[in-house]
C-alpha positions as a LaTeX table, in Angstrom:
\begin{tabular}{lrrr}
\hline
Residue & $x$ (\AA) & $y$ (\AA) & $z$ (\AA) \\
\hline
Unk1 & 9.09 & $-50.52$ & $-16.56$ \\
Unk2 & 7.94 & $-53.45$ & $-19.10$ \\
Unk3 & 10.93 & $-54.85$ & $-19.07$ \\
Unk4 & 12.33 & $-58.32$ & $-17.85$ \\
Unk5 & 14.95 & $-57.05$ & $-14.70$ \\
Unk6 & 17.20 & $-59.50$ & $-13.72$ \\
Unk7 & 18.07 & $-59.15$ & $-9.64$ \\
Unk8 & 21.79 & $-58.64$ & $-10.73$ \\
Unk9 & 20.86 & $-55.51$ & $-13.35$ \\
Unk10 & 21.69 & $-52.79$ & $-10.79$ \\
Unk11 & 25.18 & $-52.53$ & $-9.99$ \\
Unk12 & 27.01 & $-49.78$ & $-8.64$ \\
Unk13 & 29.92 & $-50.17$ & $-11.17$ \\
Unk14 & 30.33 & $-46.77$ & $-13.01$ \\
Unk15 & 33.44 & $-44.62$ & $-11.91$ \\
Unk16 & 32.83 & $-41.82$ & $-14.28$ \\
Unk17 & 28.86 & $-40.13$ & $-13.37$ \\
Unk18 & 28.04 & $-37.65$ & $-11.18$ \\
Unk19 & 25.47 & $-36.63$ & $-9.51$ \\
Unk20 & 25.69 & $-32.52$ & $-9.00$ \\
Unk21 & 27.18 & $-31.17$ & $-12.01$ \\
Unk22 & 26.45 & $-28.06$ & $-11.44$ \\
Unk23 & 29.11 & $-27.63$ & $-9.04$ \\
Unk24 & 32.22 & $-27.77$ & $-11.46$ \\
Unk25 & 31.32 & $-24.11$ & $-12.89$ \\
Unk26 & 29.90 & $-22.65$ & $-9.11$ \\
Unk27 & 33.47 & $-24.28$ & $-8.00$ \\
Unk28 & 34.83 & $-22.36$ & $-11.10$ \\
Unk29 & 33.38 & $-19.12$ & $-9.91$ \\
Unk30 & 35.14 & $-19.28$ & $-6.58$ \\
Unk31 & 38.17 & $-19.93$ & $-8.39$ \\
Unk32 & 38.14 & $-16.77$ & $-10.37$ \\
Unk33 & 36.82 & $-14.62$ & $-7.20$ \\
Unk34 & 39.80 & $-15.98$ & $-4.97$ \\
Unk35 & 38.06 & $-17.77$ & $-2.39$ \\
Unk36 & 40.73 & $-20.15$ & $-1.54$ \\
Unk37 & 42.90 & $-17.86$ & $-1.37$ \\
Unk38 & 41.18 & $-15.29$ & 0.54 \\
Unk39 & 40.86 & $-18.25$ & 3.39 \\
Unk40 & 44.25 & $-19.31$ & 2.66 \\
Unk41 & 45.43 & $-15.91$ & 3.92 \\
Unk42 & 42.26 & $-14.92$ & 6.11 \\
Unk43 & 41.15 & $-18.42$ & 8.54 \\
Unk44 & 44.11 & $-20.05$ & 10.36 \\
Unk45 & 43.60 & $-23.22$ & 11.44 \\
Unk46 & 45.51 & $-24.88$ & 14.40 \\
Unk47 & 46.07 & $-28.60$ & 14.63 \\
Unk48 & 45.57 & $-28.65$ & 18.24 \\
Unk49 & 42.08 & $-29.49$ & 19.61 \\
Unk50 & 39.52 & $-27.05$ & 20.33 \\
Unk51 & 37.89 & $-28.92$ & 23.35 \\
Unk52 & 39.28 & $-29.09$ & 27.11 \\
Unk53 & 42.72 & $-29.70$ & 27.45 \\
Unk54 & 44.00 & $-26.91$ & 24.18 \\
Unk55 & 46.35 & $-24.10$ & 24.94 \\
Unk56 & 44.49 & $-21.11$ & 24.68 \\
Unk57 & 41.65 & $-21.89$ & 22.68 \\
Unk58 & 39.72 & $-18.55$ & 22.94 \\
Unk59 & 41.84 & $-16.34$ & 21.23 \\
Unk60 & 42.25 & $-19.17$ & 18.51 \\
Unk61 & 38.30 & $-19.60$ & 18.26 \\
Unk62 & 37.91 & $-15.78$ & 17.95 \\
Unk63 & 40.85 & $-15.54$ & 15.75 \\
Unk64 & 39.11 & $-18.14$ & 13.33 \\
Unk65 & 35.52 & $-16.58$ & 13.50 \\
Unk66 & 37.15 & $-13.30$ & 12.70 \\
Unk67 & 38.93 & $-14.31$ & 9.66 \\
Unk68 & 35.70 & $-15.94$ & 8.26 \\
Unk69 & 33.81 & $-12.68$ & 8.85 \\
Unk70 & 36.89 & $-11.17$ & 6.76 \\
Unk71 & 36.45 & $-13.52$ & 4.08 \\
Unk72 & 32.94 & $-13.45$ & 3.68 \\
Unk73 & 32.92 & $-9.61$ & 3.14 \\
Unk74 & 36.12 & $-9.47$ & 0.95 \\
Unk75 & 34.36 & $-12.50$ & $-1.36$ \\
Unk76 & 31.17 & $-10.74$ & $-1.34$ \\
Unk77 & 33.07 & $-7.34$ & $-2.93$ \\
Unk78 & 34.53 & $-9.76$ & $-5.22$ \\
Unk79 & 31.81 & $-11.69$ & $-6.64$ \\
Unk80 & 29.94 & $-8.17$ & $-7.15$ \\
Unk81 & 33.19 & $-7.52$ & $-9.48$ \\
Unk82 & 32.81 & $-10.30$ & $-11.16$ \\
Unk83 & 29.27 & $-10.99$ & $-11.67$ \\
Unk84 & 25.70 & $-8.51$ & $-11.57$ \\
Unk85 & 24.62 & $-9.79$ & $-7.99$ \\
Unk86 & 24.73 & $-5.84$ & $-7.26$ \\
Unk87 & 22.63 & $-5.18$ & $-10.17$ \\
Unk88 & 21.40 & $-1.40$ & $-9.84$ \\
Unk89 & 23.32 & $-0.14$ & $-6.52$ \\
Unk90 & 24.69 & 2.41 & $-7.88$ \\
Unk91 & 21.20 & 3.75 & $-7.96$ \\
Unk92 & 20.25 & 2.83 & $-4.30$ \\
Unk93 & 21.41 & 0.27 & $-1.60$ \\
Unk94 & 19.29 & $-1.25$ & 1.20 \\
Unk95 & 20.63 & $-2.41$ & 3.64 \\
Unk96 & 18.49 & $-4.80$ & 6.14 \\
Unk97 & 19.24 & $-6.13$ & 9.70 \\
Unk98 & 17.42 & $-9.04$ & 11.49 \\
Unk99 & 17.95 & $-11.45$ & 13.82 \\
Unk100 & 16.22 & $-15.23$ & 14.03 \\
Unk101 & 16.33 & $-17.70$ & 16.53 \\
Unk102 & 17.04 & $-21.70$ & 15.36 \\
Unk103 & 15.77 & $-24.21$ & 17.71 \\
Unk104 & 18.59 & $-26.87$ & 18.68 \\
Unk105 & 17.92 & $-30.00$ & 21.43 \\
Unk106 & 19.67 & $-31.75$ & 24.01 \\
Unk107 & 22.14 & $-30.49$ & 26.39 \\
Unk108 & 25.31 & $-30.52$ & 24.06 \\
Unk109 & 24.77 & $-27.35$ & 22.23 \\
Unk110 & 27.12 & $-24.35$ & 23.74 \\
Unk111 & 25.37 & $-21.25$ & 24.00 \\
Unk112 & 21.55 & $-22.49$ & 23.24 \\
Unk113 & 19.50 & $-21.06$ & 26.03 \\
Unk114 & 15.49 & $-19.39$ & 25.99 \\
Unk115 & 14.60 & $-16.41$ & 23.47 \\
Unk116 & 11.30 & $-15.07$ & 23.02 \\
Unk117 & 10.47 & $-15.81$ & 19.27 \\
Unk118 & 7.24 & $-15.34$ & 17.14 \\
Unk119 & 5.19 & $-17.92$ & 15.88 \\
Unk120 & 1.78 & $-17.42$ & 14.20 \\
Unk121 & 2.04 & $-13.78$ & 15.95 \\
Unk122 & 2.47 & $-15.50$ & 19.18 \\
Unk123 & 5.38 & $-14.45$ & 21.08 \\
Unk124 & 6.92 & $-17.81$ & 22.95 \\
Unk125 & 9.91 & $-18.90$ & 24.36 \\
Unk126 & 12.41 & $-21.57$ & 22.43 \\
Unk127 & 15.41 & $-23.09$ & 23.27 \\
Unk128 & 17.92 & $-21.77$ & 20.59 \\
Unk129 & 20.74 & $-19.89$ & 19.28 \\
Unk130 & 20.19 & $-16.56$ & 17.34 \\
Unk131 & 22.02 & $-15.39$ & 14.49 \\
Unk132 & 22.22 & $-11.58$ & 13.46 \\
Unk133 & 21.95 & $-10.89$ & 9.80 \\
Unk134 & 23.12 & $-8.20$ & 7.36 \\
Unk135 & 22.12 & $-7.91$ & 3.72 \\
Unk136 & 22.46 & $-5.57$ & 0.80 \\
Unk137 & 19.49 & $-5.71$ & $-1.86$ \\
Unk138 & 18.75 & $-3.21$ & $-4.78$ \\
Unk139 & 15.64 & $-2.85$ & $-6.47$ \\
Unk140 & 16.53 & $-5.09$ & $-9.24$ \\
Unk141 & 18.92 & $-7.54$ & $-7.30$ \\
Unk142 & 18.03 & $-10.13$ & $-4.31$ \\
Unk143 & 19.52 & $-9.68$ & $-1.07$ \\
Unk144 & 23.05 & $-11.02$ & $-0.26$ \\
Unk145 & 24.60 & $-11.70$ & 2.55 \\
Unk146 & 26.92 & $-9.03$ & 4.07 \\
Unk147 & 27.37 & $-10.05$ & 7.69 \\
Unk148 & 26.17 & $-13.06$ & 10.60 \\
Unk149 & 26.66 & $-12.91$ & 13.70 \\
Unk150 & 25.51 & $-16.09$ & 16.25 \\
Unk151 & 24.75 & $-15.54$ & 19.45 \\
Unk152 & 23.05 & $-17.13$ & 22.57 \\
Unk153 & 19.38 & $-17.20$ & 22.08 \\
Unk154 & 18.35 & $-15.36$ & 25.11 \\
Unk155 & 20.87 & $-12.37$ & 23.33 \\
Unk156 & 18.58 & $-9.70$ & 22.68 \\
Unk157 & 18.21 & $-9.31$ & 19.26 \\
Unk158 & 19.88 & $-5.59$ & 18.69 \\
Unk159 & 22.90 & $-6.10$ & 20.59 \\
Unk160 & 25.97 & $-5.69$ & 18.38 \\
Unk161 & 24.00 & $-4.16$ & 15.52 \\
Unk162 & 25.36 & $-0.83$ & 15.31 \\
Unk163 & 28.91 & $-2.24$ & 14.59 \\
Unk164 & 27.32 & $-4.68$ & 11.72 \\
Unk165 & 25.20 & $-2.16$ & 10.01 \\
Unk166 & 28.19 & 0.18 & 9.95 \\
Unk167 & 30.43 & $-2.88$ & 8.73 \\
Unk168 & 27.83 & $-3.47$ & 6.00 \\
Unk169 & 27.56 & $-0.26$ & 5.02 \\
Unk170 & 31.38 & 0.17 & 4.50 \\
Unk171 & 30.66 & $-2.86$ & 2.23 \\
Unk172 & 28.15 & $-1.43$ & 0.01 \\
Unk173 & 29.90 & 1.99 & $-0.43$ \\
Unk174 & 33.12 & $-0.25$ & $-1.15$ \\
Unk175 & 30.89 & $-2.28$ & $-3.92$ \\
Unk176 & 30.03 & 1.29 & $-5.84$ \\
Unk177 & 26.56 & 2.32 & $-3.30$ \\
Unk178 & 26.22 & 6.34 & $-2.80$ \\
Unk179 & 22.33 & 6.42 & $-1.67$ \\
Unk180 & 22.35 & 3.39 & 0.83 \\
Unk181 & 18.65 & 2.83 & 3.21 \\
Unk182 & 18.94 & 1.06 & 6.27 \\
Unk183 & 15.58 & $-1.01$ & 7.35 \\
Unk184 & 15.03 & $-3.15$ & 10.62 \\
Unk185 & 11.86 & $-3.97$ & 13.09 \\
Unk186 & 11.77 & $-2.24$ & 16.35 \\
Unk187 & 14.05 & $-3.98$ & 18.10 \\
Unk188 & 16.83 & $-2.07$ & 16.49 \\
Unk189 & 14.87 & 1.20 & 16.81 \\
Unk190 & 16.78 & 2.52 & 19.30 \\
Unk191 & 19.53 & 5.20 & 19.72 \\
Unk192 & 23.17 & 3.32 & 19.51 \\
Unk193 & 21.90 & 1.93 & 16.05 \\
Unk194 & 20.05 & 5.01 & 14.67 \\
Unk195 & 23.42 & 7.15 & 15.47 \\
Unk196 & 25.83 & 4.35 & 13.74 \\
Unk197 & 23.62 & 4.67 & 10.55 \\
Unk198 & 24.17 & 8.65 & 10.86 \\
Unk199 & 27.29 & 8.86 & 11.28 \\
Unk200 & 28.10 & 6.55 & 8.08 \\
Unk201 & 25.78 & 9.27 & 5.94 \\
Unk202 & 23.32 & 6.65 & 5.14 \\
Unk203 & 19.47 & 7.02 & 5.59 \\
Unk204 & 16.98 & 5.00 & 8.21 \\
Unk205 & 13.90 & 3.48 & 8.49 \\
Unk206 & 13.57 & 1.94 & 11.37 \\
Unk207 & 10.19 & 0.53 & 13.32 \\
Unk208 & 9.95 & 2.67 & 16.93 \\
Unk209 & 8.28 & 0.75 & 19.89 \\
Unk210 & 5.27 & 2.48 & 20.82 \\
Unk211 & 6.32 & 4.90 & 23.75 \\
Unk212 & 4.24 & 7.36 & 25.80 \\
Unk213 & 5.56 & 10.21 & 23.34 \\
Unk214 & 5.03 & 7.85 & 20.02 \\
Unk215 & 1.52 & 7.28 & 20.96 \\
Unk216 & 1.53 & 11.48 & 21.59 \\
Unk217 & 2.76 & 11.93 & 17.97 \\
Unk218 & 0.64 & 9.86 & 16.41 \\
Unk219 & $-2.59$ & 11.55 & 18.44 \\
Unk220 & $-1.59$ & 14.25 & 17.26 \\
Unk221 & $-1.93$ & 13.58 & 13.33 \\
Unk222 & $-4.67$ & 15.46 & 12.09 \\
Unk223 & $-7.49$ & 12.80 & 10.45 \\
Unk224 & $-7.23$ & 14.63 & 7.17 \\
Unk225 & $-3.40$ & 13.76 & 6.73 \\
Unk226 & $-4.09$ & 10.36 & 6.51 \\
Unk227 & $-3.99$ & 9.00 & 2.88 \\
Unk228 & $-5.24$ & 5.42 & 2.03 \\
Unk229 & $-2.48$ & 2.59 & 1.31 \\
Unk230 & $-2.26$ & 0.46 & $-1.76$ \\
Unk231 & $-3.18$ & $-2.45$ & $-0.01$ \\
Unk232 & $-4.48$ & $-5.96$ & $-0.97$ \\
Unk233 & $-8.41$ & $-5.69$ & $-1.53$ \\
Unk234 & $-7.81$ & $-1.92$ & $-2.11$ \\
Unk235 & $-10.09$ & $-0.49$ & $-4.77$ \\
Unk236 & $-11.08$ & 2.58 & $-7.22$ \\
Unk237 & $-14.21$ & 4.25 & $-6.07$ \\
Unk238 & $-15.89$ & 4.75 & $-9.36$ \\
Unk239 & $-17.53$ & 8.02 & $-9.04$ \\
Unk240 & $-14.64$ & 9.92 & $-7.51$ \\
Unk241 & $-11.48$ & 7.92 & $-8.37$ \\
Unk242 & $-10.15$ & 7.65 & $-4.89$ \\
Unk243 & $-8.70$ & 4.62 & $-3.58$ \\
Unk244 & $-10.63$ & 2.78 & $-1.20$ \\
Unk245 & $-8.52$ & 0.77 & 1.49 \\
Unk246 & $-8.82$ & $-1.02$ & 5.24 \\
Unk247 & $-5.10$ & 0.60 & 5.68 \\
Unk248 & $-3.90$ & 4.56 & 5.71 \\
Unk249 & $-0.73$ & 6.30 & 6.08 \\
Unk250 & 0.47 & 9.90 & 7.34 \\
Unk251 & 3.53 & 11.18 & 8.79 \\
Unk252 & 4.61 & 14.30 & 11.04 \\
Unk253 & 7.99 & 15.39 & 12.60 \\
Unk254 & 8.84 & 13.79 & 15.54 \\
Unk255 & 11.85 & 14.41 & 17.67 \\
Unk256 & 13.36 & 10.99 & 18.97 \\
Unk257 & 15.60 & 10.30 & 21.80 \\
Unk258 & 14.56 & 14.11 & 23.04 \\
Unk259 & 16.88 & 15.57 & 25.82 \\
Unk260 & 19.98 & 13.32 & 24.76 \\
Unk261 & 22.66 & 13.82 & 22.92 \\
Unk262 & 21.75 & 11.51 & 20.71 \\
Unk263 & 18.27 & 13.65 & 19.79 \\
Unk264 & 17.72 & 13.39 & 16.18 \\
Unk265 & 14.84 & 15.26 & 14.31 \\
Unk266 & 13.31 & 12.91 & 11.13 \\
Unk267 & 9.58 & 11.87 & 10.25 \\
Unk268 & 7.23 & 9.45 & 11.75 \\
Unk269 & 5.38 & 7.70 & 9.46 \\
Unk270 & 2.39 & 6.06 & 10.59 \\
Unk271 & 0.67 & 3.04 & 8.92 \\
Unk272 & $-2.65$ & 2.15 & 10.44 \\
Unk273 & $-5.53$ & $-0.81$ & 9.59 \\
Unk274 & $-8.58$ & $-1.62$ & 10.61 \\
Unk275 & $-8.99$ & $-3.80$ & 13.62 \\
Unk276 & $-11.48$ & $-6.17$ & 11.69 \\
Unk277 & $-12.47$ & $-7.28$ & 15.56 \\
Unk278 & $-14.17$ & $-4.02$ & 15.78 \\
Unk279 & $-16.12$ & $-3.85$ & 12.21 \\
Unk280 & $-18.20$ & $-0.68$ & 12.90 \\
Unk281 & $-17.84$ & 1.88 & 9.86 \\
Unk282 & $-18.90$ & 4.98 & 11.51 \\
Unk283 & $-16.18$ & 4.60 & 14.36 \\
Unk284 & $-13.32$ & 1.99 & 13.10 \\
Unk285 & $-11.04$ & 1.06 & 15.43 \\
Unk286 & $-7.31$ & 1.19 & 14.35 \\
Unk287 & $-4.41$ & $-0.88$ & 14.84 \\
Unk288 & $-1.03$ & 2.02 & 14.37 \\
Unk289 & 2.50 & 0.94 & 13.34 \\
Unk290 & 5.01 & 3.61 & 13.51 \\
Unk291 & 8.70 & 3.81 & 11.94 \\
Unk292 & 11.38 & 6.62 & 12.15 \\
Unk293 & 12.66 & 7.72 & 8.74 \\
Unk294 & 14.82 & 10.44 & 7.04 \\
Unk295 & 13.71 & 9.69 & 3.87 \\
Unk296 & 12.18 & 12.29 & 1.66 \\
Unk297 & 10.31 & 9.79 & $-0.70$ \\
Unk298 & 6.55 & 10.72 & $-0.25$ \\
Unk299 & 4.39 & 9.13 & 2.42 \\
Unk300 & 2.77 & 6.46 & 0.21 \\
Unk301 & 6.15 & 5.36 & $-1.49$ \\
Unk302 & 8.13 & 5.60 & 2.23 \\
Unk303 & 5.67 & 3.09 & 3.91 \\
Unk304 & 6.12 & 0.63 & 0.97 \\
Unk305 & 9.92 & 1.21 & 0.35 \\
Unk306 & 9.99 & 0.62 & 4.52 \\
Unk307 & 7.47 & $-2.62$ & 4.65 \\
Unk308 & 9.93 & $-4.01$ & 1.94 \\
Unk309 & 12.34 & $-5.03$ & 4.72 \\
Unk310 & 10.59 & $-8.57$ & 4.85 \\
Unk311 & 12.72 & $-9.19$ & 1.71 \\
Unk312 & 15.73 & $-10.53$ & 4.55 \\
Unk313 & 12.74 & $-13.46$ & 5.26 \\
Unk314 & 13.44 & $-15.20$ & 2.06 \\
Unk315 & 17.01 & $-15.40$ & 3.07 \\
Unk316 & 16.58 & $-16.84$ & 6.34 \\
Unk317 & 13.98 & $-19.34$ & 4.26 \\
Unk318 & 17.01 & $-20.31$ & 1.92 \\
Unk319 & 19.40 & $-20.72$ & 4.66 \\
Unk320 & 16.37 & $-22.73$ & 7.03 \\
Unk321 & 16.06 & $-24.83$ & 3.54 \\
Unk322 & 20.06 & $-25.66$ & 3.29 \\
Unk323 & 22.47 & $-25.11$ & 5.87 \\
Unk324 & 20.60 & $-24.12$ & 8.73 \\
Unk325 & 17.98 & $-26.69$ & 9.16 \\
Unk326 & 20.46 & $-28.28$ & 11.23 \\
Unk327 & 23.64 & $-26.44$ & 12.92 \\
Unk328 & 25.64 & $-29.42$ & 13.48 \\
Unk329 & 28.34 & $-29.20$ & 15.89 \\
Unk330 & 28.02 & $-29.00$ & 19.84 \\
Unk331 & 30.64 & $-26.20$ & 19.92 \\
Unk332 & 29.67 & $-23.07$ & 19.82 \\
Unk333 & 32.58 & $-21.74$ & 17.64 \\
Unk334 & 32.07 & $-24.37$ & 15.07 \\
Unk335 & 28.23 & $-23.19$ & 14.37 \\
Unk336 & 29.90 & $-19.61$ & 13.96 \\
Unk337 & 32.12 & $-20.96$ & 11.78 \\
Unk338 & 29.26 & $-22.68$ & 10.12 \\
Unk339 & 26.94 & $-19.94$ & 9.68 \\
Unk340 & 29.43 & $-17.89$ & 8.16 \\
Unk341 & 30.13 & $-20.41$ & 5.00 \\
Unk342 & 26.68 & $-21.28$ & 4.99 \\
Unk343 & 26.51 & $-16.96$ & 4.02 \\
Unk344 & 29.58 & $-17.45$ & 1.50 \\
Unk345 & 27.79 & $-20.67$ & $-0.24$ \\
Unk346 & 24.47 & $-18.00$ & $-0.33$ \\
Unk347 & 26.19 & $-15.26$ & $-1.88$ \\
Unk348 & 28.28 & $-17.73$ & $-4.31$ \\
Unk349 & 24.92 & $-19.49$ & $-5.55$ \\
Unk350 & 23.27 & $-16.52$ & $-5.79$ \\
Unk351 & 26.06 & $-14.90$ & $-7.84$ \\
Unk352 & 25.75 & $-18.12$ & $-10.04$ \\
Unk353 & 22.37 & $-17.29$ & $-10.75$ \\
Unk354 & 22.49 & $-13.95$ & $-12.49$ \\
Unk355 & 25.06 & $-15.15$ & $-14.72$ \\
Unk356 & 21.98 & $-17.19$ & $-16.66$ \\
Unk357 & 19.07 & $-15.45$ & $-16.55$ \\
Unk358 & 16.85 & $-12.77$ & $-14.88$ \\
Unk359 & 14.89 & $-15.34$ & $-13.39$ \\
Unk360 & 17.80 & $-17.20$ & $-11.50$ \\
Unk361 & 19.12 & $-13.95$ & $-10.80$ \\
Unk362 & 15.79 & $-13.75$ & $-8.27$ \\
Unk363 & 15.44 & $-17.11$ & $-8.07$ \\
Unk364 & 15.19 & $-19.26$ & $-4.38$ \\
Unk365 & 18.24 & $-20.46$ & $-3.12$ \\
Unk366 & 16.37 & $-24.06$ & $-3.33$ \\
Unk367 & 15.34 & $-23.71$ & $-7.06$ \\
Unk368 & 19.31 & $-22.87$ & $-7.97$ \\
Unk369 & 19.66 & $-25.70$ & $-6.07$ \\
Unk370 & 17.50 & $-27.82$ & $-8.35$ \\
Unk371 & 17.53 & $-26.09$ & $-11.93$ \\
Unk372 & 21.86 & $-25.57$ & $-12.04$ \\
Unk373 & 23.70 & $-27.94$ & $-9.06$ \\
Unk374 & 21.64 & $-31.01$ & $-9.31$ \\
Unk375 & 22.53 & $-32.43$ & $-12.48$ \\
Unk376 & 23.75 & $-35.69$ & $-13.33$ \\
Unk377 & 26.42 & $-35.85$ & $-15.45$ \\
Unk378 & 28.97 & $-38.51$ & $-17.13$ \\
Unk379 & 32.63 & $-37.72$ & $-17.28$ \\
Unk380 & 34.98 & $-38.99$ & $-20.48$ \\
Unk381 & 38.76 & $-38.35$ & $-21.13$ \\
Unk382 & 38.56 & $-38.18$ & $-25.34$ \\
Unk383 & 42.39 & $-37.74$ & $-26.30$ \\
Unk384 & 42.96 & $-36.84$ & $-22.77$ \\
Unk385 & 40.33 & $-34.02$ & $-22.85$ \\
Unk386 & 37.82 & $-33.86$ & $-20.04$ \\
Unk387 & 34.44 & $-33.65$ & $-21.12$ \\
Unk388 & 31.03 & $-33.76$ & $-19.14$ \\
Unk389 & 27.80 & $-35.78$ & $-20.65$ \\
Unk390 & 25.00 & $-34.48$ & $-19.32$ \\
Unk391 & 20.87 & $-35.45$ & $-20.31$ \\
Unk392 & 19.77 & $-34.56$ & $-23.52$ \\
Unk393 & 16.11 & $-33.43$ & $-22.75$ \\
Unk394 & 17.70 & $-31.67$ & $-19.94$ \\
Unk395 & 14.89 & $-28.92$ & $-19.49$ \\
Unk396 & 17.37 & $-26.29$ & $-18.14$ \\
Unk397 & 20.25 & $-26.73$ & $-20.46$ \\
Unk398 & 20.21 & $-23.34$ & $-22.16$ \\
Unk399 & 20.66 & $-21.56$ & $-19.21$ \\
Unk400 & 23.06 & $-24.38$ & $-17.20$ \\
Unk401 & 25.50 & $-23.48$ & $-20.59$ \\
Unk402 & 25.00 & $-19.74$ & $-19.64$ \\
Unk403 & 26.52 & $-20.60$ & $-16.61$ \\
Unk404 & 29.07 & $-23.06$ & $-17.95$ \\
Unk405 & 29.87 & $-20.47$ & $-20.66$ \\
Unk406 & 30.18 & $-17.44$ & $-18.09$ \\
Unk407 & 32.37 & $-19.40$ & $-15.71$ \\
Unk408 & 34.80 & $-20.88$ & $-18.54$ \\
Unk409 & 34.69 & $-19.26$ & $-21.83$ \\
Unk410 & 33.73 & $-15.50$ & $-21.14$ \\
Unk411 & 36.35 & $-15.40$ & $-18.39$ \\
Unk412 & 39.27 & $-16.62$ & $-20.15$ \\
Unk413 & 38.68 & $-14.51$ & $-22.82$ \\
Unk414 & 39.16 & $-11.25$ & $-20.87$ \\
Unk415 & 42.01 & $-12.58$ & $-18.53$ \\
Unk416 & 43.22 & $-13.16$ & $-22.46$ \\
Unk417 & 42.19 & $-9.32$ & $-23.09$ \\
\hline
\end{tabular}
């Protein structure tokens, strides 16, 4: 900054730069996995208005949230054709279903009305709508977006999953799965979702409210079947090798939904802590959080393959970061419509990001954001050959040419093949 600026030496004169770069070979990548063409064929757009006044708009609104559902599946299988963002499920799926709800103001918003939502483990009531949300994860892959559905915010938050878990699990079977897990809280403990994950042949682990014949079960644990948890703070004892821990899990068969026809036989695992309000060692109080599984894995490995679910909270952070900090239509249809390509950009970006590294395979939707779409770039025509100038000491350039290279050279080469 030691130089002499003139008040004319910033002009806004320079047809050729751009500012997000990043977005020719993401663009690419759409290309290749059909995305225009998939809404070409898929969403139908009408050029009569949507508001008051538009011959049947209902069946058109449905007709267009339907076909963007479509689309977002069918480019989902594609992209995991394409690129690694299934890395490892042909090993084992999980599958994860949880709901939100977004705050939105004024009266213009169609559909916002009161949930119950929890903030600093305070349950309180918010004007909103809620989204449902589906997503597939492996052990070596982050989650992607399989389904969303919005709803009203005062919508209870398991209504309608049964038909997207079996939807999503169609998905993953259809993008090579065989051992698929489905995980969600309690609110989609119940018997309508627990049967639509049976029927498909995949496993559950699902939270259970605590009922009068929950609490039963659990009594009726005996206290040398509890095993301590690997949990933070948990240590070695030194002269017997045991682990030390404020948490311990056990499990015993439980029979839910008894004298239905939807009774199913599975184990409840039982994860309890240490009420530190109560710190007396010879006669701890316990806090007890149940969930319903069919899982064989052993108790230890079940409890952390089940608290694992809060992998879906990173998505809803990258979509609360981007899309959804603000849903920006007062029609209720057009925030559908919204949410759904705000899951298609998710899955796209993510897909982007395994094809440069393991770290951007994992990576936050935000730091994609930053380290491969955000970069300024100049464009020249040398003998009519479009080129793109980017920084020199650009610190991510190796893998922003992984991506470049992936998108352009690697994929023309076996369409070549």
């Amino acid at each position: 900054m030691s130089h002499n600026w003139r008040h004319d030496a910033a002009r806004f004169d320079d047809e050729n730069l751009v500012s997000c770069a990043g977005l020719v070979p993401v663009m690419e990548l759409a290309e290749q996995t059909g995305l225009p063409d998939l809404l070409e064929r898929h969403v139908v757009f009408r050029s009569e208005r949507i508001r008051s006044g538009a011959a049947n708009p209902t069946p058109k609104l449905t007709s267009i949230i339907s076909g963007m559902a479509s689309v977002l599946r069918r480019h989902l299988l594609a992209l995991a054709t394409r690129t690694d963002v299934p890395a490892g499920i042909a090993e084992q799926a999980f599958v994860d279903i949880d709901s939100l709800l977004r705050p939105v103001y004024g009266h213009a918003k169609q559909g916002a009305s009161f949930g119950h939502t929890k903030i600093a483990n305070r349950q309180v009531l918010r004007k909103g709508l809620s989204p449902l949300v589906t997503t597939i994860s492996t052990r070596a892959a982050a989650p992607v977006l399989t389904g969303i559905r919005l709803r009203a915010g005062k919508t209870g938050s398991g209504k309608g999953a049964a038909s997207m878990l079996t939807e999503a699990i169609t998905t993953a079977k259809t993008a090579g799965a065989t051992t698929i897990l489905c995980r969600g809280d309690s609110a989609f403990g119940n018997h309508k979702t627990i049967t639509a994950v049976v029927k498909t042949g995949a496993q559950f682990s699902f939270v259970l409210t605590k009922t009068r014949p929950v609490l039963r079960a659990i009594g009726a644990i005996p206290e040398h079947a509890w095993t301590p948890a690997r949990y933070p703070g948990a240590v070695l004892d030194p002269d017997t090798g045991e682990l030390i821990s404020d948490a311990e899990v056990a499990d015993i068969d439980y029979t839910a939904f008894a004298g239905t026809k939807h009774e199913i036989t599975a184990r409840l695992i039982v994860r309890r802590v240490r009420d530190r309000n109560h710190p007396d060692e010879l006669f701890p109080v316990w806090r007890y959080h149940p969930f319903f599984t069919n899982t064989t894995e052993p108790v230890t490995d079940a409890d952390i393959t089940h608290r694992q679910h809060a992998i879906i909270e990173t998505v809803f952070a990258d979509l609360i970061d981007g899309p959804w900090a603000h849903l920006p239509s007062g029609l209720f249809a057009a925030n559908a419509a919204w949410a759904t390509l705000a899951a298609i950009t998710h899955n796209l970006l993510r897909a982007a990001g395994t094809l440069t590294d393991h770290t951007h395979a994992v990576a936050r939707g935000a730091t994609l954001r930053r380290h491969l779409i955000n970069v300024p770039a100049r464009i020249t025509r040398p003998q009519g050959k479009q080129t793109l100038h980017l920084p020199t000491h650009w610190p991510r350039a190796s893998r922003w040419k992984a991506l470049w290279d992936s998108t352009f050279t690697d994929h023309r080469r076996q369409v070549a093949a």
